[in-house]
Each structure stands twice: as C-alpha cells, then as structure tokens.
LUMRO-987879 format. One record per residue (C-alpha): x, y, z; residue in one letter; residue number from 1. Coordinates in steps of 0.1 Angstrom, whole numbers, plus 2048, in hexadecimal, padded with zeros to 3 digits. Last residue first. Example, Ala and Ser with C-alpha at 12.3 -4.5 7.8 and 13.67 -1.06 7.14 Angstrom:
BEGIN
<r><px>889</px><py>7F5</py><pz>847</pz><resn>s</resn><resi>2</resi></r>
<r><px>87B</px><py>7D3</py><pz>84E</pz><resn>a</resn><resi>1</resi></r>
! end
This chain:
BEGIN
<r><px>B45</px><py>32C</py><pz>535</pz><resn>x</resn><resi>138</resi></r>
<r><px>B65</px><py>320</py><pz>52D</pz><resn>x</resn><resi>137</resi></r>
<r><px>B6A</px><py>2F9</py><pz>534</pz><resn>x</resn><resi>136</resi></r>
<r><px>B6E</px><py>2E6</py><pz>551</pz><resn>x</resn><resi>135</resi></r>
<r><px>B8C</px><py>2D5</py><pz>55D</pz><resn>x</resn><resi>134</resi></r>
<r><px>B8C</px><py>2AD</py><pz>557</pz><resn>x</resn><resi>133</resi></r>
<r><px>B77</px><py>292</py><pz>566</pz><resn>x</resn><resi>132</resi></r>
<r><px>B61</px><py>28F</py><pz>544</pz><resn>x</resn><resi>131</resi></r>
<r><px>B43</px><py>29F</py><pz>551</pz><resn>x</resn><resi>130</resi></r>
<r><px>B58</px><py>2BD</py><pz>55C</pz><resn>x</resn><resi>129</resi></r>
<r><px>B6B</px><py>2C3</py><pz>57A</pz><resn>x</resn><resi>128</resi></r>
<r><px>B75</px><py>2E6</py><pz>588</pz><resn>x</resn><resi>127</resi></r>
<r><px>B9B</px><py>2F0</py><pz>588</pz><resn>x</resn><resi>126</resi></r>
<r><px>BAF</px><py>2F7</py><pz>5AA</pz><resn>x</resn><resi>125</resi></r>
<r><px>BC4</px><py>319</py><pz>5A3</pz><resn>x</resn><resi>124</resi></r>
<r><px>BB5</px><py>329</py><pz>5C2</pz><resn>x</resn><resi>123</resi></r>
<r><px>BA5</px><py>343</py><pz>5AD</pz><resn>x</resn><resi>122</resi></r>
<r><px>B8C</px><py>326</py><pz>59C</pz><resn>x</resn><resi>121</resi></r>
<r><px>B95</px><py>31D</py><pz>57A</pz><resn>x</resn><resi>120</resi></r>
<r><px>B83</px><py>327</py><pz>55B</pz><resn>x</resn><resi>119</resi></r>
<r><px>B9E</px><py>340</py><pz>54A</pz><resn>x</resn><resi>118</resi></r>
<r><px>BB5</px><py>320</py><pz>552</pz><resn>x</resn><resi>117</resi></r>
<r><px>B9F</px><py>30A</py><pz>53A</pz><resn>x</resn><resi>116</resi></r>
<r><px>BA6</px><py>2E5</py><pz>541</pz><resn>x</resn><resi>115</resi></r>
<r><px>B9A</px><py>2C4</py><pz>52B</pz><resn>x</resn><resi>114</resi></r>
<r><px>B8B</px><py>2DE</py><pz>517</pz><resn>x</resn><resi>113</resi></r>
<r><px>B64</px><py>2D4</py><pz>510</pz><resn>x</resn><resi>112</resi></r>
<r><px>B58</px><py>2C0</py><pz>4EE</pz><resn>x</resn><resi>111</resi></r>
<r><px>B7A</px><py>2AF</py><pz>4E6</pz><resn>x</resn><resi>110</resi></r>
<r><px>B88</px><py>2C1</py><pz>4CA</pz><resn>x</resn><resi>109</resi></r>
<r><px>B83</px><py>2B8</py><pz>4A1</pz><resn>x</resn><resi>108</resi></r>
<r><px>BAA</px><py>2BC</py><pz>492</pz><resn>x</resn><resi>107</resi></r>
<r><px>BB2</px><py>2CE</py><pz>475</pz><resn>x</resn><resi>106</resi></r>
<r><px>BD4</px><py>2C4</py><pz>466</pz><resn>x</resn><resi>105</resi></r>
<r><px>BDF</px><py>2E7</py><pz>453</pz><resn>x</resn><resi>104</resi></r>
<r><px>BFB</px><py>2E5</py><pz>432</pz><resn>x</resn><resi>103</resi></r>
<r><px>C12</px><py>300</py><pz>429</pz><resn>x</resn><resi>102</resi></r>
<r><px>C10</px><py>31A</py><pz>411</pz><resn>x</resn><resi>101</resi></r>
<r><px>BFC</px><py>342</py><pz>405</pz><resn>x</resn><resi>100</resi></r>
<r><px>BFC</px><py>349</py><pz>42A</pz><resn>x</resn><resi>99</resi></r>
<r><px>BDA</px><py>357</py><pz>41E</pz><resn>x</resn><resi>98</resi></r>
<r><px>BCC</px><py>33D</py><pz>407</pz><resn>x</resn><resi>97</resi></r>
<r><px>BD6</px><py>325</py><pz>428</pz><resn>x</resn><resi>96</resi></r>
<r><px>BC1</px><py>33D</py><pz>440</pz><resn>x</resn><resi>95</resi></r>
<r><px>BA4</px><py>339</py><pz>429</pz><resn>x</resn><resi>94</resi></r>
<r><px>BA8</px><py>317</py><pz>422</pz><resn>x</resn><resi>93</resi></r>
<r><px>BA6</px><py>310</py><pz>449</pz><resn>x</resn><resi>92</resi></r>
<r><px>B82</px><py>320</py><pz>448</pz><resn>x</resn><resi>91</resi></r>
<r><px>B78</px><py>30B</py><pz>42B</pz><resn>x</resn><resi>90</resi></r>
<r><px>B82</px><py>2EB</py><pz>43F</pz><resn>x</resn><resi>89</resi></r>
<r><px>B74</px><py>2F5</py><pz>460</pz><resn>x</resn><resi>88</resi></r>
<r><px>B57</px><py>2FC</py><pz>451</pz><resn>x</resn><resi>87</resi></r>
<r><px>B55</px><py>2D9</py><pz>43F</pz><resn>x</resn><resi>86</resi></r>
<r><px>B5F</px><py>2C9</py><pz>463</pz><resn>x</resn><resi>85</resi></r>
<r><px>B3C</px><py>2D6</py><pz>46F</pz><resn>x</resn><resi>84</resi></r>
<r><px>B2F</px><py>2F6</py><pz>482</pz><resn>x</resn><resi>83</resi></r>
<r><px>B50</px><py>305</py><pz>482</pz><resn>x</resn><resi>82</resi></r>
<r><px>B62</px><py>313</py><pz>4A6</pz><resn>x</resn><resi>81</resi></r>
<r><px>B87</px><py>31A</py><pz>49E</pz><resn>x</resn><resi>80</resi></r>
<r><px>BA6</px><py>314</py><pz>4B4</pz><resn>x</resn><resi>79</resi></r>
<r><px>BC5</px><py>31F</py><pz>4A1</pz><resn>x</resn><resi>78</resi></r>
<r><px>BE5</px><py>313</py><pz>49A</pz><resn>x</resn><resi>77</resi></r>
<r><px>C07</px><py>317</py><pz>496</pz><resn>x</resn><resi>76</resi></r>
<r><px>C26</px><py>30F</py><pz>484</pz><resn>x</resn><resi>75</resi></r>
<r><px>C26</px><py>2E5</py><pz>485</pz><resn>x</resn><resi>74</resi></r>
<r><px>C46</px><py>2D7</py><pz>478</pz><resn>x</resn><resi>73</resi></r>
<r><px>C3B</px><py>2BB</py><pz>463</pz><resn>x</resn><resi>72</resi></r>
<r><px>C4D</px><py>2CB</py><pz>440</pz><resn>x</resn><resi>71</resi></r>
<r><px>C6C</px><py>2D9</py><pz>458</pz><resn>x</resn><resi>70</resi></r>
<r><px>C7A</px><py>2B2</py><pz>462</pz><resn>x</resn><resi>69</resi></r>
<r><px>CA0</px><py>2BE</py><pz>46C</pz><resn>x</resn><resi>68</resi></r>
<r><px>C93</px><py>2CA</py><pz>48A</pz><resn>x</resn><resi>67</resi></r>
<r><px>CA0</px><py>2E5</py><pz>49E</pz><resn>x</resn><resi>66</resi></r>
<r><px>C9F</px><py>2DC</py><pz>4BA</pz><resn>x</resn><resi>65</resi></r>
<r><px>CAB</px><py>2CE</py><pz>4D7</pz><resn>x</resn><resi>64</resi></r>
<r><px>CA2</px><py>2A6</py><pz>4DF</pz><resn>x</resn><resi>63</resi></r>
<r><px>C9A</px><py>29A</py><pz>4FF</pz><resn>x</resn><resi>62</resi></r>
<r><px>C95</px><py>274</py><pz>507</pz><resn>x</resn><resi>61</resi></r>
<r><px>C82</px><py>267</py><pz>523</pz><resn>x</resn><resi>60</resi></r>
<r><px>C84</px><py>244</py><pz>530</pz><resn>x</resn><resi>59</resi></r>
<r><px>C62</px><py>239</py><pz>53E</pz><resn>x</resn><resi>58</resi></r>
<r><px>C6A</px><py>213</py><pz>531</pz><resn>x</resn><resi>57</resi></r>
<r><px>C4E</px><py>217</py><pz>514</pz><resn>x</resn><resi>56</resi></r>
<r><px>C62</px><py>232</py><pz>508</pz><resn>x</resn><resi>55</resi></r>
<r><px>C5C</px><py>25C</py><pz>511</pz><resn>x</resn><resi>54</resi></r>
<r><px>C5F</px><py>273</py><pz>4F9</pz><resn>x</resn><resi>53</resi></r>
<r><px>C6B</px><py>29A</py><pz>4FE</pz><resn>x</resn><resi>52</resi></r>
<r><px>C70</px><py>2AE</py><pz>4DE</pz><resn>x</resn><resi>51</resi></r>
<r><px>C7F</px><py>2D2</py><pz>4E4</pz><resn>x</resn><resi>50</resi></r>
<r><px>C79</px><py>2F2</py><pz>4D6</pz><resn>x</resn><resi>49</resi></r>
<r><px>C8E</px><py>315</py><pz>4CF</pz><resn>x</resn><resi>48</resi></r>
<r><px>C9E</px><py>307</py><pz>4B0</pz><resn>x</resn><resi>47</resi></r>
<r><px>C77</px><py>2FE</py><pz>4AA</pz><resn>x</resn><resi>46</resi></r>
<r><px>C71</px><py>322</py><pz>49F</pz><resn>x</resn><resi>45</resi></r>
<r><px>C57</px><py>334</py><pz>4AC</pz><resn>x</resn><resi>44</resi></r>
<r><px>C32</px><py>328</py><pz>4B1</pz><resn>x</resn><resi>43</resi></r>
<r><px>C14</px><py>33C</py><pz>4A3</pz><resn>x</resn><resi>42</resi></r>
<r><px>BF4</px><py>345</py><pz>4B2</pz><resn>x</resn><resi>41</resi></r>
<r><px>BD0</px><py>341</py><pz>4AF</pz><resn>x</resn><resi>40</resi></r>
<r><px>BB0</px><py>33E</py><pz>4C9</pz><resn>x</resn><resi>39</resi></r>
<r><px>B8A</px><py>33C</py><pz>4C5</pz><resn>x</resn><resi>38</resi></r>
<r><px>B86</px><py>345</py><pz>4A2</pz><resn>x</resn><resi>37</resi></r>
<r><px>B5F</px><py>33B</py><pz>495</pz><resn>x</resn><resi>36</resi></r>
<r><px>B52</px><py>359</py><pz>4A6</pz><resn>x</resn><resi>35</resi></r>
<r><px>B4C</px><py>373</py><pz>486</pz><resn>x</resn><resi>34</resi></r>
<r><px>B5E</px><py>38B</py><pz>493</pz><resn>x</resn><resi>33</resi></r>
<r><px>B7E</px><py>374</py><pz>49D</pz><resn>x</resn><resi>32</resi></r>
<r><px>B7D</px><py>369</py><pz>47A</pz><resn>x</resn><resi>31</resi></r>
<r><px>B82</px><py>38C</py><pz>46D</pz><resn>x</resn><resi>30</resi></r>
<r><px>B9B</px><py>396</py><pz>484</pz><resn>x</resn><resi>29</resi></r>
<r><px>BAD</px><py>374</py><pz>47D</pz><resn>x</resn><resi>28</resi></r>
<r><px>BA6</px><py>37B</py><pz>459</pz><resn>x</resn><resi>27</resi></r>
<r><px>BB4</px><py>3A0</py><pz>459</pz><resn>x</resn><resi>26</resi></r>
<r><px>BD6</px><py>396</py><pz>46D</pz><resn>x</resn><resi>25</resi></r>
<r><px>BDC</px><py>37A</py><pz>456</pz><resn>x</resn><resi>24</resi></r>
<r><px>BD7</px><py>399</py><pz>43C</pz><resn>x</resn><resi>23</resi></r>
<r><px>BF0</px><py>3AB</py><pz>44B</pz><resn>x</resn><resi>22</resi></r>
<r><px>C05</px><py>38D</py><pz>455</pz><resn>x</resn><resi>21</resi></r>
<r><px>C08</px><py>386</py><pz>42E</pz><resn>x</resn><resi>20</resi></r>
<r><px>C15</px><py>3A7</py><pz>426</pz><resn>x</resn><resi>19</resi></r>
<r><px>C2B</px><py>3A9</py><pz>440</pz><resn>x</resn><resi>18</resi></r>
<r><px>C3D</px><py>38F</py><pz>431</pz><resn>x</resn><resi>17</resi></r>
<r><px>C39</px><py>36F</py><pz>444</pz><resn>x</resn><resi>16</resi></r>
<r><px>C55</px><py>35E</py><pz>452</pz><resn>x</resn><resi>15</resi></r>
<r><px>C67</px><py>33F</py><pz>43C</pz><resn>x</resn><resi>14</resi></r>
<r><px>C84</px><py>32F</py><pz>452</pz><resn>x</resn><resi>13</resi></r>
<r><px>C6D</px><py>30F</py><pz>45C</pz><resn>x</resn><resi>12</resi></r>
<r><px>C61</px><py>305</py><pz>43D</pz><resn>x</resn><resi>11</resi></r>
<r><px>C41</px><py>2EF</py><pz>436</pz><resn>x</resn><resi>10</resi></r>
<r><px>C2A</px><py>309</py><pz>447</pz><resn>x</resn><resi>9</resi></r>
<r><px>C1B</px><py>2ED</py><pz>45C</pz><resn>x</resn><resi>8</resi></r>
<r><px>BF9</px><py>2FD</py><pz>46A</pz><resn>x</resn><resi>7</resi></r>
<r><px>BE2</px><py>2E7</py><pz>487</pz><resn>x</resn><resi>6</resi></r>
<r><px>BC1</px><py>2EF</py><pz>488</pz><resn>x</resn><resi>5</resi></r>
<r><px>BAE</px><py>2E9</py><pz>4A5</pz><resn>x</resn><resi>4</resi></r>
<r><px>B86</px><py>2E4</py><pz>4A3</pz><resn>x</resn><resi>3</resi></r>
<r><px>B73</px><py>2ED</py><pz>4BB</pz><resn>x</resn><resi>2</resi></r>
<r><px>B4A</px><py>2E4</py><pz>4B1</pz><resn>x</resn><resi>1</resi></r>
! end
C-alpha cells in the first residue's frame, strides 16, 4: 500500500545541518533499497508560495507567502510503500528520529495514481484506469 507522508518541521527558517541531511541522505538511500520509498523531496520556503482558494461563489483569492502560521506549514514529503499503516508508522519514526523535530501526517493513497506522466502515451494523452482517471506505473 502508498502511503504519503506529509512532514511539518514546525519552523520554517530552521535548515538542516549538514549533519542531519547526511544521514537523511543515508535513510532515503537506505529505504529506497529496501523498496518501501517510492518518492521524497522537500519544499522551499513558503515566502516563495502562494495560497489560492476559491468560495462557494467561484471567486478566487490569492494570498503570497510567507505564512505567519510556520507549526502547519508542510516541508516535504515522501511516498512510501508499507505493508500496513503500522509500517508506515515505524518507517516515518525513522525519518522523524533523524530530522531530530517536527511532526509527519501519513496519509493511505488511493490504490492507482489518478495520473502518472512517466505512464503516459508519447502524444501527451493519458490512458484510463478502472477508476476513469490516468493509469498507474507499470
């Protein structure tokens, strides 16, 4: 099972030491070895972001970061593949004993991407799956 983990550092202005992204660099490589990561990065600051919402009118509303609300501000994530919600508990406690802070939401996935642009055709027209949606990586 996918399962996306989503990780809130809890301060925006706090970079990892070069210690830390050594051995963040050591449990993605080690993680990526052993199958259960399928994807990770990390996001940069939200002064470079934007929040878009739309009302129940269709009126959009723009707002530039940076965001005054750091402790939900997500940092990055990471697509991991855990055989049950328990394994995809313990394997986010790993990463978080290695960032050494922060919090992670882990969130199951649907069972196939909704679209997976490695998967689409050359002509840029995506394949259906079951669910009406682009179809997932072989």
């Amino acid at each position: 099972m996918r399962y996306m983990a989503l990780y809130k550092p809890g301060t925006e202005n706090d970079m990892p030491t070069e210690k830390e992204m050594a051995a963040v660099g050591q449990l993605i490589e080690e993680m990526a070895k052993a199958g259960t990561l399928i994807l990770t990065d990390g996001l940069q600051s939200s002064s470079k972001g934007a929040r878009v919402r739309i009302d129940s009118t269709g009126k959009f509303t723009v707002i530039d970061g940076p965001f005054t609300e750091t402790k939900e501000l997500v940092g990055g994530y990471a697509i991991i593949n855990a055989k049950s919600k328990a394994e995809a508990i313990e394997l986010t406690k790993r990463f978080l004993k290695t960032m050494g802070r922060g919090e992670s939401e882990i969130r199951l996935m649907q069972d196939a991407p909704a679209f997976d642009a490695a998967s689409a055709p050359p002509s840029g027209k995506a394949a259906q799956n079951p669910r009406g949606k682009a179809a997932a990586r072989a």
